[in-house]
matplotlib code that plots the C-alpha trace (Angstrom):
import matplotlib.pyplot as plt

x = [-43.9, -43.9, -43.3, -46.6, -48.6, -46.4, -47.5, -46.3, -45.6, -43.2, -40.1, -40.4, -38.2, -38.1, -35.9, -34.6, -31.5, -29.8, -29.5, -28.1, -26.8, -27.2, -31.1, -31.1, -34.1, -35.0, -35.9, -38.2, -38.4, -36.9, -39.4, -39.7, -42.3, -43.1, -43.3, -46.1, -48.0, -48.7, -49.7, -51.8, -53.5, -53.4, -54.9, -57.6, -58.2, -58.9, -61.4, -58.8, -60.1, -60.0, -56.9, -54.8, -56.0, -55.0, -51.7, -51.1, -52.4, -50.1, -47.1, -47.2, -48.8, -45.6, -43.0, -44.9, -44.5, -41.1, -40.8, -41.9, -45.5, -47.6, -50.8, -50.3, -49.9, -52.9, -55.2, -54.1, -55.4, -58.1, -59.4, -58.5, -60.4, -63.4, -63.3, -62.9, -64.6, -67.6, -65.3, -64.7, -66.4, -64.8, -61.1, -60.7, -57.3, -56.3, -58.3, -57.5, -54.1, -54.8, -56.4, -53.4, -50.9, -53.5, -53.4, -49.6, -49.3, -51.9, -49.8, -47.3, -49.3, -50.3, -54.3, -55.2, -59.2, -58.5, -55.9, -58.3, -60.8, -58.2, -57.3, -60.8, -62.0, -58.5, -59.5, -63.1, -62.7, -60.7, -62.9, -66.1, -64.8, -62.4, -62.5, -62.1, -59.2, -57.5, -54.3, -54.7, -58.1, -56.1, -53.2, -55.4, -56.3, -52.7, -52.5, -56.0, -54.2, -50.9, -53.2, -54.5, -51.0, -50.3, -53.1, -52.5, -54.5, -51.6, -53.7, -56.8, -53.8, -52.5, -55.7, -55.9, -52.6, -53.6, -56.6, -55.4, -52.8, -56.0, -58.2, -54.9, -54.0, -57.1, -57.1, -54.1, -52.0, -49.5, -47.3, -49.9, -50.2, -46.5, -46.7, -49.7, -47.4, -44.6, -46.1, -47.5, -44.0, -42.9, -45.5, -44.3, -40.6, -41.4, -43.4, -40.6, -38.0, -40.2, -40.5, -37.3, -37.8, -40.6, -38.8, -41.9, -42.4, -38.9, -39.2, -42.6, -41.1, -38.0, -40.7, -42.8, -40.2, -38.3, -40.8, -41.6, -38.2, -38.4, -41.5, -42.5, -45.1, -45.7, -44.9, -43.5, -40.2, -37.5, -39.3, -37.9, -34.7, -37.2, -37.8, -33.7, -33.4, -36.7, -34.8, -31.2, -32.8, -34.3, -30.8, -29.6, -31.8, -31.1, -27.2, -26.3, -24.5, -22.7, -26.2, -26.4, -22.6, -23.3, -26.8, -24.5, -21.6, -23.7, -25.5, -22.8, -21.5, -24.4, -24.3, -26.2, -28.5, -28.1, -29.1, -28.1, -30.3, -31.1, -30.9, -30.8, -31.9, -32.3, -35.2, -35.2, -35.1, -36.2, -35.2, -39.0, -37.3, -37.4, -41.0, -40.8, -43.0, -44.3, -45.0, -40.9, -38.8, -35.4, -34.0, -31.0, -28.3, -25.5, -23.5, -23.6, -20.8, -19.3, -19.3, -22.4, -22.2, -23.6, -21.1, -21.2, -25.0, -26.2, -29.1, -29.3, -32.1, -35.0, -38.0, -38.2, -34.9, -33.1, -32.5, -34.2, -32.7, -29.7, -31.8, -32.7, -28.9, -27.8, -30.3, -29.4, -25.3, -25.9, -28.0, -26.4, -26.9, -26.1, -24.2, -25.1, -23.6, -21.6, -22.2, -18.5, -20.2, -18.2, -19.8, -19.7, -20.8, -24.4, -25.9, -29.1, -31.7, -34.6, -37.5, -38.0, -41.0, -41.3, -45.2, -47.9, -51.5, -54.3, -57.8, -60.9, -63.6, -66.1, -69.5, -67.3, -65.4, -63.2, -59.3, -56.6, -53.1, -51.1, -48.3, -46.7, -44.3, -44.1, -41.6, -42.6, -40.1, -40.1, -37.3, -36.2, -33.2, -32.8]
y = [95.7, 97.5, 94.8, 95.8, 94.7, 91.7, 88.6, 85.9, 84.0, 86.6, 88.6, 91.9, 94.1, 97.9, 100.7, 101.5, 103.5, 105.0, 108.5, 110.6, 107.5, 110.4, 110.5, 106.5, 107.4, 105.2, 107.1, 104.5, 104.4, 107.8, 110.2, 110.2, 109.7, 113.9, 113.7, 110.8, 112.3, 115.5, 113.3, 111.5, 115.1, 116.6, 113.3, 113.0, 117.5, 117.0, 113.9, 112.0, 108.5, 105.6, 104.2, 107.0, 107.3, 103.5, 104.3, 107.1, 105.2, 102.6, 104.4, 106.8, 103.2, 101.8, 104.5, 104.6, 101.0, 100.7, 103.8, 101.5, 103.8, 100.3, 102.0, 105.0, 102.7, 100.7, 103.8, 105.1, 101.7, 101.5, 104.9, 104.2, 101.1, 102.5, 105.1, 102.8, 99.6, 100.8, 100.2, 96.8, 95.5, 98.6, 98.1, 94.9, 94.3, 97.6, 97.3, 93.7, 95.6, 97.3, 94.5, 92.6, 95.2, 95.9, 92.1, 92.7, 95.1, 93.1, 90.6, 92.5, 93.9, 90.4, 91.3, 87.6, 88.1, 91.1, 90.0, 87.2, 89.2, 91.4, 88.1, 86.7, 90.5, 90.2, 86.9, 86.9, 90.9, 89.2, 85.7, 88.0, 90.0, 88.2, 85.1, 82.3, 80.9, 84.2, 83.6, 86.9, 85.1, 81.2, 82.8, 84.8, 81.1, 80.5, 83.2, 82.0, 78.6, 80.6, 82.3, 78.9, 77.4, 80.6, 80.4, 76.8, 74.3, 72.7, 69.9, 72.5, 74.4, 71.3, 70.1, 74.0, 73.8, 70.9, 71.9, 75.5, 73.1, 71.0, 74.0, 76.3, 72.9, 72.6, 76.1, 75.8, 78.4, 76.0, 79.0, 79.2, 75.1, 74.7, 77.1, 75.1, 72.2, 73.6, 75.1, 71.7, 69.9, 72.6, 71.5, 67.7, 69.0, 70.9, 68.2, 65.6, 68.1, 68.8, 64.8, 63.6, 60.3, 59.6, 57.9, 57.3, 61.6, 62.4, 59.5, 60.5, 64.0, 62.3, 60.4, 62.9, 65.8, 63.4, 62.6, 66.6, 67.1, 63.9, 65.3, 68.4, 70.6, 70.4, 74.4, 74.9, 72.5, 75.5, 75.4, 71.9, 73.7, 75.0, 71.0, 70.4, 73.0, 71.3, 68.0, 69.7, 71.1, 67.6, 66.0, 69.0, 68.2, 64.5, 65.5, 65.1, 68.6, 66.6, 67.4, 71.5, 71.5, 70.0, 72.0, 75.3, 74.7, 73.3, 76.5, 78.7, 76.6, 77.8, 81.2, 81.8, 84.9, 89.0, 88.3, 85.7, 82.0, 81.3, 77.4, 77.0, 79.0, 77.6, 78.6, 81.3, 80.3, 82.5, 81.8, 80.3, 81.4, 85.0, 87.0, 89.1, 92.1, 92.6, 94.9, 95.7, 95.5, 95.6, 96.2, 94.0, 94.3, 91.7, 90.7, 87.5, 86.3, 85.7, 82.1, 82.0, 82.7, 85.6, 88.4, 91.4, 90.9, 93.6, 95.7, 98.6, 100.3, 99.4, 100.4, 99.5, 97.2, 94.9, 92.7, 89.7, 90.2, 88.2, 85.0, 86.8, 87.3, 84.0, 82.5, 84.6, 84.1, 79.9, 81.0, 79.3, 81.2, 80.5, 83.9, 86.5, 87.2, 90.8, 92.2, 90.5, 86.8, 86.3, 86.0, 89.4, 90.4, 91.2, 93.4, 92.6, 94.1, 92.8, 94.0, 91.5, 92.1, 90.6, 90.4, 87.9, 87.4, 89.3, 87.5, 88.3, 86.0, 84.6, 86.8, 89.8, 92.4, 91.1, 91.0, 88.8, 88.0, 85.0, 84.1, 82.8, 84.9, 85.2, 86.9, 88.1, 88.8, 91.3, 91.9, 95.7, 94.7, 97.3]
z = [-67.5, -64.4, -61.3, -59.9, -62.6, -63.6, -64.1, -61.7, -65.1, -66.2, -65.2, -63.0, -63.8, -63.6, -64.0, -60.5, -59.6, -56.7, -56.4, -53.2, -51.1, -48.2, -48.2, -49.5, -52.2, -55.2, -58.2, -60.8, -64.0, -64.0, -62.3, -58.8, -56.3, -56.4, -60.4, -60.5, -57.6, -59.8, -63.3, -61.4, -59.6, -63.2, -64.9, -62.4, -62.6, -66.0, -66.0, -67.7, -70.0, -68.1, -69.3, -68.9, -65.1, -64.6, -66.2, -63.8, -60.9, -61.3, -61.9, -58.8, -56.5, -57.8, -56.3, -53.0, -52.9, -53.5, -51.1, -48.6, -48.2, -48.6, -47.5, -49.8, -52.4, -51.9, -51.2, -54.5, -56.3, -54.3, -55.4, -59.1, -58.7, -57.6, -60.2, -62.6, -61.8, -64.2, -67.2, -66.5, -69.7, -71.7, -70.3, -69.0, -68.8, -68.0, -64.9, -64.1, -64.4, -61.0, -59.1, -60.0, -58.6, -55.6, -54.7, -54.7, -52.4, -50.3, -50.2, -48.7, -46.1, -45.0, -45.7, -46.9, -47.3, -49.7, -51.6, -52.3, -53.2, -55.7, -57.1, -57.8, -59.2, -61.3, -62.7, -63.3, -64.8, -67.7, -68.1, -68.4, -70.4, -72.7, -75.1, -73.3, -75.3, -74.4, -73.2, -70.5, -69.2, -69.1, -67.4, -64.7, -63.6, -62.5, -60.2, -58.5, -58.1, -56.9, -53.9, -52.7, -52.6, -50.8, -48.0, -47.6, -49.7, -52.7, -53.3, -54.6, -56.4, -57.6, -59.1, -60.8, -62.2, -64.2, -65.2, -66.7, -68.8, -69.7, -70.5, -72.5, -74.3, -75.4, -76.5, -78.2, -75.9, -75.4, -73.0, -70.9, -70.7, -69.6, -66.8, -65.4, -66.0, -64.6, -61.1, -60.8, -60.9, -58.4, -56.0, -56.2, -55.9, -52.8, -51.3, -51.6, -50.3, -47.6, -46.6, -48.0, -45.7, -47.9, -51.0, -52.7, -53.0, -54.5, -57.2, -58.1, -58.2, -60.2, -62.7, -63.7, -64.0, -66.1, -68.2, -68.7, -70.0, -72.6, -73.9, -73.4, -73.8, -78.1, -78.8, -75.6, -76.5, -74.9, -71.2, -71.0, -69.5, -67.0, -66.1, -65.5, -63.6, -61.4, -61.3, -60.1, -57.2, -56.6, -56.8, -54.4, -52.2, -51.9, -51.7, -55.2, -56.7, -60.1, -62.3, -60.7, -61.9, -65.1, -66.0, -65.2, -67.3, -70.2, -69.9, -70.1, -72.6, -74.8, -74.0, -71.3, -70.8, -70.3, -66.9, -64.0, -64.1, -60.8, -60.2, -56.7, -53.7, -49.6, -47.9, -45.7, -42.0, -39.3, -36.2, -34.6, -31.7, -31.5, -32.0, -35.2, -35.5, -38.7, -41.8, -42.3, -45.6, -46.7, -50.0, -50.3, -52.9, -54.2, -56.7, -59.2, -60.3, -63.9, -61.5, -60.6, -57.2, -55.1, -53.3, -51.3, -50.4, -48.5, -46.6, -49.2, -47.0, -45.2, -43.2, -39.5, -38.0, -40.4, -37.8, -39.1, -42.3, -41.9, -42.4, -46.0, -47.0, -45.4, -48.2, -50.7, -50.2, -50.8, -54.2, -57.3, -61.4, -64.1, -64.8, -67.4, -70.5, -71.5, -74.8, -76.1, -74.9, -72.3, -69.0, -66.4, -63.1, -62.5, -59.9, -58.4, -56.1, -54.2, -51.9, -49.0, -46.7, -43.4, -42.9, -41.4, -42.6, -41.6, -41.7, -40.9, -39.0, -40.5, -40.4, -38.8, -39.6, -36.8, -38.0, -36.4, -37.1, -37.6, -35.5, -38.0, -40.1, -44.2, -46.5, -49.7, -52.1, -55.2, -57.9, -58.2, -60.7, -63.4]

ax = plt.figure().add_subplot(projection="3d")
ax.plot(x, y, z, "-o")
ax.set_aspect("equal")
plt.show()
């Protein structure tokens, strides 16, 4: 699936390569940015269907994104969206296909009421339109609980998480049940890293991430590894590395993956310090190790100074994987790339059309890794 369109429950990758280093251009999923303008002019000259005019939108939103033209990339969903939007009970998931990939780029622009509003179209275009045991419509849910994490309420995402593991349960999608699980354990992990003189946090954390990995989710048995990974970072956090060591080398020992596990990763500190003007990105580039460890990170390109981006690659140098597998078994190098966008949210007030910015900064990360 394209990255734009992923779900947040799945991986994005997409075919990106370098070509001339000398004019630093990405070329994805081989046609570039001048090849999916013209299908999309073509599409639209010839009153293409529906779906085929979503397909093209997407694809040419998705090079001007990762060209770093953010606006170009949401004005061309936005139009496709309001072309299309009279499908919504015809095509529902190919539409709830572009409000997903316009809240992305939303988020990366910082605009908080819209992305909301992307979000909420996203979700309630599938559960109108789609049995309510689908597991498209239950998923949808998670990414409404993901936005209020986001803007600041965990307990309402919390409470959301557990209730799309109630609802998918009892629709017998037990995937979709062990994600709501899942984010929810996340939540208690962060909290108890967050408050690590709170003892009582970490061993609730401890007790109920333990208990996931006894018994988890019925049809769901192989996310349990998902859970030890959960309670390593716990142990990390509380100064203990033997279980990260021991999860890694088991791992490995079972023969890992054709791409790097990530098990642990800092946070990314920005220096509260300095004022950091908005709506930049970096593409940044490194290596895994066949140890598990990251080298040569680097600033591939970017759009507006990279200076702040030496908290990014400080974070990303302390990251621990489980390394990936060649095609003879053993394990091999990996190269990675990522977009990083240094934004803040936009919101508007209440009864106005008034906008105003947050002082406080966010980076949102997406994975370009071929």
């Amino acid at each position: 699936m394209k990255f734009l369109v992923a779900l947040l429950i799945s991986g994005t990758i997409v075919s990106a390569s370098f070509a001339n280093e000398d004019v630093q251009e990405i070329v994805v999923t081989a046609q570039p940015l001048s090849q999916t303008a013209t299908n999309l002019e073509k599409c639209l000259a010839a009153s293409c269907p529906p779906e085929a005019d979503i397909s093209a939108t997407l694809a040419h939103a998705e090079n001007q994104f990762v060209a770093g033209d953010y606006k170009g990339a949401r004005r061309t969903l936005r139009e496709s969206i309001d072309r299309n939007r009279q499908y919504r009970s015809r095509y529902p998931v190919a539409l709830s296909e572009l409000y997903r990939a316009n809240a992305n780029v939303l988020e990366h622009m910082g605009e908080l009421t819209r992305l909301r509003h992307s979000i909420v179209e996203m979700r309630d275009t599938l559960k109108d339109n789609l049995p309510a045991d689908d597991p498209r419509a239950l998923a949808a849910e998670l990414e409404v609980a993901d936005f209020r994490f986001k803007s600041g309420f965990p307990q309402d995402a919390a409470e959301k998480y557990l209730a799309v593991e109630r609802d998918a349960l009892a629709a017998g999608v037990p995937q979709v049940a062990v994600l709501g699980r899942l984010r929810y354990l996340s939540l208690l992990l962060q909290d108890a890293q967050a408050n690590k003189h709170d003892r009582s946090l970490s061993n609730k954390a401890r007790d109920q991430i333990s208990g996931f990995i006894a018994n988890p989710t019925p049809g769901a048995e192989r996310f349990a590894l998902v859970g030890r990974i959960l309670l390593a970072r716990l142990d990390r956090a509380m100064g203990d590395q033997q279980s990260t060591d021991a999860l890694i080398a088991e791992v490995v020992a079972q023969g890992s993956a054709n791409r790097p596990l990530l098990i642990y990763s800092p946070p990314i500190n920005l220096d509260d310090s300095r004022r950091f003007l908005p709506d930049k990105w970096v593409d940044i580039g490194f290596w895994v190790s066949d140890r598990g460890r990251v080298e040569e990170a680097e600033v591939l390109r970017s759009g507006g100074t990279p200076d702040w981006a030496d908290a990014v690659l400080r974070s990303i140098e302390k990251r621990l994987y489980v390394p990936a597998k060649a095609a003879d078994g053993k394990q091999s190098k990996f190269f990675m790339v990522e977009r990083y966008t240094l934004t803040a949210y936009w919101t508007e007030e209440a009864g106005t059309r008034m906008k105003s910015r947050s002082r406080i900064p966010r980076i949102e990360r997406l994975d370009l890794t071929p």
